[in-house]
C-alpha positions in Angstrom: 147.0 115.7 132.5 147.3 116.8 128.8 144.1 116.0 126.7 141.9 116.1 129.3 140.0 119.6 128.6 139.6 118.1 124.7 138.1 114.7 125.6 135.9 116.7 128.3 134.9 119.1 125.4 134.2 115.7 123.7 131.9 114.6 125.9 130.0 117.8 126.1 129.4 117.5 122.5 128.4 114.0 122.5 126.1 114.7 125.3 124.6 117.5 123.7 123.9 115.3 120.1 122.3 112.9 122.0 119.7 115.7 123.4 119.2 116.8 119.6 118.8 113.3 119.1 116.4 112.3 121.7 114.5 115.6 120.4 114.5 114.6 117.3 113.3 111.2 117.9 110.3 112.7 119.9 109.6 114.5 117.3 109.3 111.8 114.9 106.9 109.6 117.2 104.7 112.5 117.5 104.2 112.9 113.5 101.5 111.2 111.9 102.1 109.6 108.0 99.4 109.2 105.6 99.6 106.3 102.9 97.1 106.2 100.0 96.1 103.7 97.4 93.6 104.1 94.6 93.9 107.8 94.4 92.9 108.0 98.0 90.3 105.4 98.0 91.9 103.9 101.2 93.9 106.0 103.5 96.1 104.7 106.4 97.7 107.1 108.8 100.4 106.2 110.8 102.1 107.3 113.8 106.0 107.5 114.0 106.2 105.0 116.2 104.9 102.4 113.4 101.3 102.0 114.8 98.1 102.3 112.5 96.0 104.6 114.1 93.6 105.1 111.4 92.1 103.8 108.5 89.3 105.1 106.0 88.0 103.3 102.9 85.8 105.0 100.7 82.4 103.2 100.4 83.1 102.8 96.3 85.8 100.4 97.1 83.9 97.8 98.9 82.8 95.6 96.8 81.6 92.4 98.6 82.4 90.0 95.4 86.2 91.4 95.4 87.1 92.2 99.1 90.6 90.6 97.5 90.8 94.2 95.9 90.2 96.0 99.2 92.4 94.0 101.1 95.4 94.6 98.4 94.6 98.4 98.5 95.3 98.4 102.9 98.3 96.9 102.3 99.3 99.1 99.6 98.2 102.4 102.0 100.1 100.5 105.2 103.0 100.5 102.9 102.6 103.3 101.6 102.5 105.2 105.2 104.8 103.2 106.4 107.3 104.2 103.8 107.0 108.0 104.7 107.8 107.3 108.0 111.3 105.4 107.0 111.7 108.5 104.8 111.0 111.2 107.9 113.3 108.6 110.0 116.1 108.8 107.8 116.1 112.2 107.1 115.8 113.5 110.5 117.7 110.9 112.2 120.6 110.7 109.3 121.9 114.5 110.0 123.6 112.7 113.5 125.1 109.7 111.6 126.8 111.8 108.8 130.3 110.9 107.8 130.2 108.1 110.3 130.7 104.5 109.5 128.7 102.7 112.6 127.1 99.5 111.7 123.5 99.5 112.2 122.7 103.5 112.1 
């Protein structure tokens, strides 16, 4: 059958970009992504996987007459951290979508 040794090649190479990309994904899940706010005042790291895993507010920020403040800084550090990891994501993951037009990746 003519074709068959290409679209077996094919295969080989798809199977072997999705190992890179199953590696790569690991990877990413296993990083940890620091957002700040306040010049470090509030620091939120977060895993790859989206998921806060920990949070440290300098004492000078709480204020118990403006906790507004120190709620608008987490956000800001969540955000912040959460942004890296989109960054990370797209970088890493983006080498294995190059050139190709699928929706959604």
């Amino acid at each position: 059958m003519r074709g068959g040794g290409n679209m077996n090649q094919m295969m080989k190479q798809m199977q072997k970009m999705q190992k890179k990309m199953m590696e790569a994904q690991g990877e990413l899940e296993e990083s940890s992504f620091e957002g700040t706010a306040s010049n470090g005042l509030v620091k939120v790291t977060v895993s790859g996987k989206k998921e806060i895993t920990d949070v440290e507010i300098n004492p000078e920020v709480v204020d118990p007459d403006d906790v507004e403040l120190l709620q608008d800084m987490i956000i800001i550090a969540v955000n912040n951290a959460m942004e890296a990891v989109d960054k990370e994501t797209s970088s890493k993951m983006g080498q294995f979508t190059k050139g190709l037009n699928i929706p959604g990746l």
